[in-house]
OpenMM code with the backbone's topology and positions (N, CA, C; nanometers):
from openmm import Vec3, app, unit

residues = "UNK UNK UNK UNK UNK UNK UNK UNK UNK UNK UNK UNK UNK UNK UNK UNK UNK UNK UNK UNK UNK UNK UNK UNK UNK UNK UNK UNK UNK UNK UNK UNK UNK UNK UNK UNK UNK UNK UNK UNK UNK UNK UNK UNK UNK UNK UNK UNK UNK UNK UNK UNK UNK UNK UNK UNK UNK UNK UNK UNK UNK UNK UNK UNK UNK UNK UNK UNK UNK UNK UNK UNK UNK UNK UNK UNK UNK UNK UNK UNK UNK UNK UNK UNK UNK UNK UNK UNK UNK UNK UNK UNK UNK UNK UNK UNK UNK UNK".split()
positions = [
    Vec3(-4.1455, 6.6382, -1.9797),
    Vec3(-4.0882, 6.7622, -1.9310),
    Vec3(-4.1853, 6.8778, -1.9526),
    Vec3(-4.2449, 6.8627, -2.1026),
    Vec3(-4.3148, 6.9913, -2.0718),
    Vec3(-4.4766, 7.0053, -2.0604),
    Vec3(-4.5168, 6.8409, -1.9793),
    Vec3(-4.6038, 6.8781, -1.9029),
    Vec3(-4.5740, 6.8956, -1.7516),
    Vec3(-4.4829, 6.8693, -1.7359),
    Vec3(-4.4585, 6.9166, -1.5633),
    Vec3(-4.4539, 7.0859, -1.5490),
    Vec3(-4.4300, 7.1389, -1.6576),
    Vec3(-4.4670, 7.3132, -1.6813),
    Vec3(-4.5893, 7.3129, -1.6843),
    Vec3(-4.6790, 7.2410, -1.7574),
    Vec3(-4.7852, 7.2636, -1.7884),
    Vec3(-4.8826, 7.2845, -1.6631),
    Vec3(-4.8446, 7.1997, -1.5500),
    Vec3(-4.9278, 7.1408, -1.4432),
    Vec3(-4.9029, 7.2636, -1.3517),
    Vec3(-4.7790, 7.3187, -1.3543),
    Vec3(-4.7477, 7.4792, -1.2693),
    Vec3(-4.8497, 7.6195, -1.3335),
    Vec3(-4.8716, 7.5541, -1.4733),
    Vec3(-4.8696, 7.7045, -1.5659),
    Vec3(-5.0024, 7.8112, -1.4621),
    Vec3(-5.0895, 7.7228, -1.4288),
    Vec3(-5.2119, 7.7917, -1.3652),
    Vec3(-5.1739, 7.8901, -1.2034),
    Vec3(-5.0423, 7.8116, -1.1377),
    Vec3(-4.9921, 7.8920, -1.0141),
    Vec3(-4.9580, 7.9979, -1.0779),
    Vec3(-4.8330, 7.9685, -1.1501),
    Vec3(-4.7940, 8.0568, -1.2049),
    Vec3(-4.8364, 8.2390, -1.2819),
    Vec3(-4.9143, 8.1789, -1.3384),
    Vec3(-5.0128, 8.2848, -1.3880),
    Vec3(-5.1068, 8.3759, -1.2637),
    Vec3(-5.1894, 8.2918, -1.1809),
    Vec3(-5.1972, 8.3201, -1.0715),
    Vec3(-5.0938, 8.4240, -1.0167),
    Vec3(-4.9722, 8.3829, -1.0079),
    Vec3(-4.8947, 8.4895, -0.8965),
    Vec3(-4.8617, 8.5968, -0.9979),
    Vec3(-4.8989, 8.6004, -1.1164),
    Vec3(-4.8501, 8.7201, -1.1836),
    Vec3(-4.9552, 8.8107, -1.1918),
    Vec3(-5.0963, 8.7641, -1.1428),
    Vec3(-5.1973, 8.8542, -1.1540),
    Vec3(-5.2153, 8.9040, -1.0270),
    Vec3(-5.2016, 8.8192, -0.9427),
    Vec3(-5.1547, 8.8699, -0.8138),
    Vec3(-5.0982, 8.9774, -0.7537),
    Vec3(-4.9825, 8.9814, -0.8430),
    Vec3(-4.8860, 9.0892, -0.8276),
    Vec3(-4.9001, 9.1848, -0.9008),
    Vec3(-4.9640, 9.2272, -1.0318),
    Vec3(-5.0325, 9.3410, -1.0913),
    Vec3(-5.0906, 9.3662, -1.0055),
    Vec3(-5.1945, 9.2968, -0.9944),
    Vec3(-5.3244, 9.4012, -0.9298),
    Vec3(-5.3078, 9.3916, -0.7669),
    Vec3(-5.2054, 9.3743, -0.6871),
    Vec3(-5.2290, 9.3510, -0.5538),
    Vec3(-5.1176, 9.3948, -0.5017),
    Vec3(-4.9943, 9.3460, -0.5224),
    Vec3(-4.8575, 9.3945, -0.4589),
    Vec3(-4.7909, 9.5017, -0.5544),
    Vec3(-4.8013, 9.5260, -0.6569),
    Vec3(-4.6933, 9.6124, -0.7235),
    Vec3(-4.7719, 9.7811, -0.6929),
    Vec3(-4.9274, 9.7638, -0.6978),
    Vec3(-4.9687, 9.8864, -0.6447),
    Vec3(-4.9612, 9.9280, -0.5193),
    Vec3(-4.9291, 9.8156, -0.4182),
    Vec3(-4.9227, 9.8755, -0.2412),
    Vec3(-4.7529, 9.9057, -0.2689),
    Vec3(-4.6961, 9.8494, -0.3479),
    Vec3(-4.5710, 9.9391, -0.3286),
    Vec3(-4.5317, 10.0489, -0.4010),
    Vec3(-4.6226, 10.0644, -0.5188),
    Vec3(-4.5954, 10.2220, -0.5511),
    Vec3(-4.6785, 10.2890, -0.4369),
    Vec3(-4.7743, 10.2665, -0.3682),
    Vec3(-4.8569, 10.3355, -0.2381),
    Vec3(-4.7764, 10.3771, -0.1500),
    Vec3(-4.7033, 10.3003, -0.1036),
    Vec3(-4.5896, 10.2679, 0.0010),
    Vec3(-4.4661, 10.4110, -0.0269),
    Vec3(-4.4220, 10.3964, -0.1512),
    Vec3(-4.3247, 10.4518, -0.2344),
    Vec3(-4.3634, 10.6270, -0.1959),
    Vec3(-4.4994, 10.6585, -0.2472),
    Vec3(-4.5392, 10.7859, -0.2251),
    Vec3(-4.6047, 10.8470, -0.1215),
    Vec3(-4.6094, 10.7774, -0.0278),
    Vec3(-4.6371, 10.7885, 0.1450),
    Vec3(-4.4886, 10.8194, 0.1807),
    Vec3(-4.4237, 10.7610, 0.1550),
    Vec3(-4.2805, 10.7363, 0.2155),
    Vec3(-4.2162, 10.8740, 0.1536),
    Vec3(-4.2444, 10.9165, 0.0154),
    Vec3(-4.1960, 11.0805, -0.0105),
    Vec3(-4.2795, 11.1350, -0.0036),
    Vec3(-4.4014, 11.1565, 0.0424),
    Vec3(-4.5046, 11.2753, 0.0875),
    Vec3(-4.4545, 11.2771, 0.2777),
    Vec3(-4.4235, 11.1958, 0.3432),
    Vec3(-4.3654, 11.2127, 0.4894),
    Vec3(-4.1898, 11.2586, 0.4346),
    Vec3(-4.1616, 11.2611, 0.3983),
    Vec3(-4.0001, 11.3008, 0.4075),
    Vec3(-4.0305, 11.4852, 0.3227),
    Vec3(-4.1356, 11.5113, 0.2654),
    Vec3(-4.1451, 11.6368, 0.2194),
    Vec3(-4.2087, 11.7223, 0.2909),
    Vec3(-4.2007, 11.6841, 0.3813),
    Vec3(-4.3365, 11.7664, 0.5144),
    Vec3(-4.2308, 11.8752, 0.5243),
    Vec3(-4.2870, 11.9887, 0.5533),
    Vec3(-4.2351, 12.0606, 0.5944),
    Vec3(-4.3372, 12.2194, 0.6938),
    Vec3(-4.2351, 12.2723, 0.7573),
    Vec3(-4.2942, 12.3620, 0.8677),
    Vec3(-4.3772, 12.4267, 0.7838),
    Vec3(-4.5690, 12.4718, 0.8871),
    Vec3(-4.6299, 12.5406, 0.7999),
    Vec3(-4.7161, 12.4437, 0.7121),
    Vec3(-4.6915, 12.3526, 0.6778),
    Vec3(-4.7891, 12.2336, 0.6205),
    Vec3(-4.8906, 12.2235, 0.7135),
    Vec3(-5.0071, 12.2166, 0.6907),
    Vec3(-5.1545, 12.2019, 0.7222),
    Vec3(-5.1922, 12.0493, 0.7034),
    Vec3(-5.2166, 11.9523, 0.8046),
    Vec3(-5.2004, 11.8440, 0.7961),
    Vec3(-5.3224, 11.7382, 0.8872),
    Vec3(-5.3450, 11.6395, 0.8503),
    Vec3(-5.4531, 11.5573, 0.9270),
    Vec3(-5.4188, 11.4143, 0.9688),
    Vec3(-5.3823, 11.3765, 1.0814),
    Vec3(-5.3514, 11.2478, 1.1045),
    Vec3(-5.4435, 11.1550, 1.0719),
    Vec3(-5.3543, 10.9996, 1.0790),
    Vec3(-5.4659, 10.8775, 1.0021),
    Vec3(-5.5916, 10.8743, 1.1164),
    Vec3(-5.5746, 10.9490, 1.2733),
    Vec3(-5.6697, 10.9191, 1.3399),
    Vec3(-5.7913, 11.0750, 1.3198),
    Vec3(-5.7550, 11.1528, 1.2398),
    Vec3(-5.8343, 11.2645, 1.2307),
    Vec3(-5.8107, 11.3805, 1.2766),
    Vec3(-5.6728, 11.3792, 1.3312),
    Vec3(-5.6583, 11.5332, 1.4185),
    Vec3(-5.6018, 11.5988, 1.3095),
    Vec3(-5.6734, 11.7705, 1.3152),
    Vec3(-5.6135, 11.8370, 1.2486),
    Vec3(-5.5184, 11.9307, 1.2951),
    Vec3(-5.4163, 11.9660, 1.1843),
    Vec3(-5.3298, 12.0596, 1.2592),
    Vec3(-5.2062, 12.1131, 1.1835),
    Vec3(-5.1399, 12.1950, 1.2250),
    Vec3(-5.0065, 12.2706, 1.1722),
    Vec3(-4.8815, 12.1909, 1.2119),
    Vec3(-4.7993, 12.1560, 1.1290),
    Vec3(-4.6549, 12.1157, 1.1320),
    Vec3(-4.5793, 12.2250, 1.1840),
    Vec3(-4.5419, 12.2050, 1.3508),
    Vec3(-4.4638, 12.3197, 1.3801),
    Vec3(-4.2912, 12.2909, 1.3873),
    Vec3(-4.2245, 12.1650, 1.3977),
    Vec3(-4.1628, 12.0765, 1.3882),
    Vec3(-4.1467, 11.9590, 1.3385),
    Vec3(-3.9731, 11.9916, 1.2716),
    Vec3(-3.9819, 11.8097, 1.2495),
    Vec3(-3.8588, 11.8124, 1.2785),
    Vec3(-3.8451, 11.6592, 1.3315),
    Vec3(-3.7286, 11.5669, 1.4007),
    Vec3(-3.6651, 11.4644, 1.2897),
    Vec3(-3.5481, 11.4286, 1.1988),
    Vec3(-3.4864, 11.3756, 1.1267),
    Vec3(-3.4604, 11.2692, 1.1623),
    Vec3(-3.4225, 11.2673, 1.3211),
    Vec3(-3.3321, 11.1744, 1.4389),
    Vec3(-3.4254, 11.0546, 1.4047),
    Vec3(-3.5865, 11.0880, 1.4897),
    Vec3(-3.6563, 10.9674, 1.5137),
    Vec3(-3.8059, 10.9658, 1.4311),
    Vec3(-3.7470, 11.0828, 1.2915),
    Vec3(-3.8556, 11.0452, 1.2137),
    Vec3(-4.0155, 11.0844, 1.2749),
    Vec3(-3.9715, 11.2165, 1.3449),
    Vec3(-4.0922, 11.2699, 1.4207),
    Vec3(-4.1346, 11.3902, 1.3572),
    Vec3(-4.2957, 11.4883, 1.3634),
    Vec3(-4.3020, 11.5733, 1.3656),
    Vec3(-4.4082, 11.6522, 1.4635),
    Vec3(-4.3864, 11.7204, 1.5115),
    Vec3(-4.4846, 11.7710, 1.5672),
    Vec3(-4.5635, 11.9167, 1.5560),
    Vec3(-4.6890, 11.8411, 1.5589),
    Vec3(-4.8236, 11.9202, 1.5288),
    Vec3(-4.8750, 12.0026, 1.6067),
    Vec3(-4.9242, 12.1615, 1.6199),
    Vec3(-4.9749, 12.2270, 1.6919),
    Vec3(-5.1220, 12.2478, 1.6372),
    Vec3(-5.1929, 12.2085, 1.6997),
    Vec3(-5.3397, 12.2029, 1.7276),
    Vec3(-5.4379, 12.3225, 1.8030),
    Vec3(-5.5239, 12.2933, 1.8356),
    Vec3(-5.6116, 12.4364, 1.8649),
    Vec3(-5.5676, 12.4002, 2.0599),
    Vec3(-5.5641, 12.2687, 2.0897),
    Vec3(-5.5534, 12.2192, 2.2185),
    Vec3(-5.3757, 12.2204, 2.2836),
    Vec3(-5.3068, 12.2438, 2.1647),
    Vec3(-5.1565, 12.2684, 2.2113),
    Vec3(-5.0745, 12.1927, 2.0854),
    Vec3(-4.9501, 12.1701, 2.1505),
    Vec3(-4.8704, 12.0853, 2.0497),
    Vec3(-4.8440, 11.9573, 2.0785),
    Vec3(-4.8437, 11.8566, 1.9872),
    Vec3(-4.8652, 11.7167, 2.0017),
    Vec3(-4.7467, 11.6545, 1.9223),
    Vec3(-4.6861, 11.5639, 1.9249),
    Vec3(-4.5415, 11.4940, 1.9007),
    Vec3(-4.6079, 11.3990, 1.7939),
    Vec3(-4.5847, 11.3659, 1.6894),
    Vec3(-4.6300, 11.2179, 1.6273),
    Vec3(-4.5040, 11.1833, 1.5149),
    Vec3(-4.5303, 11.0445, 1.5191),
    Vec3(-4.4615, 10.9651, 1.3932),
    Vec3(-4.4441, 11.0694, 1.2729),
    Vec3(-4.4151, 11.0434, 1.1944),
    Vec3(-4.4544, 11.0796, 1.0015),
    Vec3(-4.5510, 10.9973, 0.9770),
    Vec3(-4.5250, 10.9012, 1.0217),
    Vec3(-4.6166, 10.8016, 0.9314),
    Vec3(-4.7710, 10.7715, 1.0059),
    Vec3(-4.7360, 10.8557, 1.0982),
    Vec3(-4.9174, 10.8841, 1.1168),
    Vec3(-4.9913, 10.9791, 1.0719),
    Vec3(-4.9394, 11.0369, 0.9702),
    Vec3(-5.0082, 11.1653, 0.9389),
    Vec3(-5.0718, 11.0860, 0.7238),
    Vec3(-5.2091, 11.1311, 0.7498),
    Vec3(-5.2198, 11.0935, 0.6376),
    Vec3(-5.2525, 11.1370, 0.5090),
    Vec3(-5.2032, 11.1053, 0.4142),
    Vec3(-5.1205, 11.1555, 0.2728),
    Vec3(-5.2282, 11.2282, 0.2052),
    Vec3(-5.3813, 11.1116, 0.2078),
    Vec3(-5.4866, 11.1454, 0.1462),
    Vec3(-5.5574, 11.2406, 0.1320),
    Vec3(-5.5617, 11.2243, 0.3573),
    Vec3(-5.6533, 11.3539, 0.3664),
    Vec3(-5.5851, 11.4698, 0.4019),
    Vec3(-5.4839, 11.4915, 0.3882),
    Vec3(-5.3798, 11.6507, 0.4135),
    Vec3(-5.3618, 11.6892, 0.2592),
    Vec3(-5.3935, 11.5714, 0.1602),
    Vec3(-5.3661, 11.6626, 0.0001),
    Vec3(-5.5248, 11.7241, 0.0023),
    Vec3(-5.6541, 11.6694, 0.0523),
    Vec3(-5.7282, 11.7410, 0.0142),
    Vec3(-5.7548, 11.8394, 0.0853),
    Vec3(-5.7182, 11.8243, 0.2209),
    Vec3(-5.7232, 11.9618, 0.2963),
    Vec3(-5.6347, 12.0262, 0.2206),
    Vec3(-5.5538, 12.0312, 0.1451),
    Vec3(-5.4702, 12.1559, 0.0796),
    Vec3(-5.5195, 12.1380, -0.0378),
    Vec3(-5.5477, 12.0956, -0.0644),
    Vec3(-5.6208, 12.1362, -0.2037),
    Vec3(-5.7175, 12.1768, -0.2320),
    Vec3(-5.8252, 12.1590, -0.1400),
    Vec3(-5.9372, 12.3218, -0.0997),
    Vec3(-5.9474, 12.3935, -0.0509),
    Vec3(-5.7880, 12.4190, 0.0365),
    Vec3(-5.7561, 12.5344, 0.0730),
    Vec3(-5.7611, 12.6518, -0.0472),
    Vec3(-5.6473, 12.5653, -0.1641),
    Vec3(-5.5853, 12.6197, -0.2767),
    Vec3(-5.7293, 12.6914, -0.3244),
    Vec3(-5.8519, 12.6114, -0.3382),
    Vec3(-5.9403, 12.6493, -0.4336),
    Vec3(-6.0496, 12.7377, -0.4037),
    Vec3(-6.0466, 12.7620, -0.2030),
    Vec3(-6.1267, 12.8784, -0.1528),
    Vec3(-6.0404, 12.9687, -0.1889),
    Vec3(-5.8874, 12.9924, -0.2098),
    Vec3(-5.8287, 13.1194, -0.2265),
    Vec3(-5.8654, 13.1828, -0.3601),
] * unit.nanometer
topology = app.Topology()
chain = topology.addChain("A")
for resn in residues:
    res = topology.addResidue(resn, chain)
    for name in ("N", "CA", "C"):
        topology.addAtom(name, app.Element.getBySymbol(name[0]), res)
């Protein structure tokens, strides 16, 4: 009996290192993407995952939309195309030229 544990022990261990270092951090990632898009708000200075920059002139609750006004007009997008990384550092050297 308790070599038939024994013969698992190496999967086993395996999926626990696995999951430290691989899945438990994409879901705290996940976790704070998911409340940095639900905290958007009008007036936020923001950069999509494809690079556009721009102002939050709207947001939509319904379909989880907001839309961005740009130098070229206003543009409709997801939440979840806007990205977390580079809109904290665009505001955060905003903060530090002031």
């Amino acid at each position: 009996m308790g070599e038939g544990i024994g013969q698992f022990m190496p999967f086993i261990l395996m999926f626990v290192v696995v999951y430290f270092f691989m899945i438990a951090p994409q879901m705290k990632r996940a976790k704070k993407e998911k409340k940095f898009a639900a905290e958007l708000k009008r007036g936020d200075k923001v950069i999509t995952k494809s690079g556009l920059h721009g102002k939050v002139s709207d947001l939509n609750d319904k379909d989880n939309s907001c839309v961005i006004e740009t130098m070229a007009g206003k543009l409709k997008f997801d939440r979840s195309a806007i990205s977390m990384e580079m809109s904290s550092k665009l505001n955060a050297s905003a903060v530090v030229k002031k």
